[in-house]
ZAMARGU-4260 file (C-alpha; in steps of 0.2 Angstrom, whole numbers, plus 5000, padded with zeros to 4 digits):
<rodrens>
0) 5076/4984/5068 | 5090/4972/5071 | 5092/4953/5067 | 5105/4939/5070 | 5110/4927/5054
5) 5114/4910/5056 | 5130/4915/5063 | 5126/4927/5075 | 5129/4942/5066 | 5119/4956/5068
10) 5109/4962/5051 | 5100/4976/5049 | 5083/4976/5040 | 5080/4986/5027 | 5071/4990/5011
15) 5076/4999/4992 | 5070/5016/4992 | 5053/5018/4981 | 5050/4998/4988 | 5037/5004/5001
20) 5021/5013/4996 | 5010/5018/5011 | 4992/5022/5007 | 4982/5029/5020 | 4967/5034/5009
25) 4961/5052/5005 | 4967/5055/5023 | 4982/5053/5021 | 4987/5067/5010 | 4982/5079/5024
30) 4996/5084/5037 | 4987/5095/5048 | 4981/5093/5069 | 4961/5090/5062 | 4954/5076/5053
35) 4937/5074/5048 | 4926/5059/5055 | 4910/5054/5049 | 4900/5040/5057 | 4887/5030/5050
40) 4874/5025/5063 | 4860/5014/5061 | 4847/5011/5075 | 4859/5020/5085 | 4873/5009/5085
45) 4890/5013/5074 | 4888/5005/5058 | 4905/5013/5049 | 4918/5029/5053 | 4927/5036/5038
50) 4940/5047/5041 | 4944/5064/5027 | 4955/5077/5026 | 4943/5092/5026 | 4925/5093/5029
55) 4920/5096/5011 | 4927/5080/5008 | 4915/5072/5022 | 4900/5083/5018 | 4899/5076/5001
60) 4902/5059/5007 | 4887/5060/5020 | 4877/5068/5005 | 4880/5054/4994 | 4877/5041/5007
65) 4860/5049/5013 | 4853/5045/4995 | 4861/5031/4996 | 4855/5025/5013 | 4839/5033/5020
70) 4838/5024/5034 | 4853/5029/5040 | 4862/5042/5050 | 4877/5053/5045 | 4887/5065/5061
75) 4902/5073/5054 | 4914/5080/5067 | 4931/5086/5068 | 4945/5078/5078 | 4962/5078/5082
80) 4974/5069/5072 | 4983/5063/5086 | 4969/5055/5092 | 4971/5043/5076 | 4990/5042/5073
85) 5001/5042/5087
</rodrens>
């Protein structure tokens, strides 16, 4: 990206290497075409959608949530990550 100074010159913006520190969760550390999403749906309405990088990972999730939260539903499924990251 570029900018203009108060005197009209034209700056780049950039940052020190190490300055920027992306965290994108447990997803994040997986770089392949399928992502995990469960859904939490409670009298059949979307209540929360987690995204994991296998289905272990969400398997155990909805596990611990069901004890957790009887009353409501857990649907692991697999999508594309491009349909979450362009």
């Amino acid at each position: 990206m570029t900018n203009n100074d108060a005197n009209g010159r034209r700056n780049r913006d950039q940052a020190w290497p190490g300055a920027v520190h992306w965290d994108l969760g447990l997803s994040g550390q997986h770089g392949g075409e399928i992502l995990w999403r469960c859904e939490a749906l409670r009298a059949g309405k979307l209540y929360n959608s987690s995204l994991f990088g296998s289905r272990e990972e969400a398997e155990q999730f909805a596990a611990k949530m069901r004890e957790s939260e009887p009353d409501q539903m857990f649907n692991v499924e697999a999508i594309k990550a491009s349909a979450v990251w362009n």
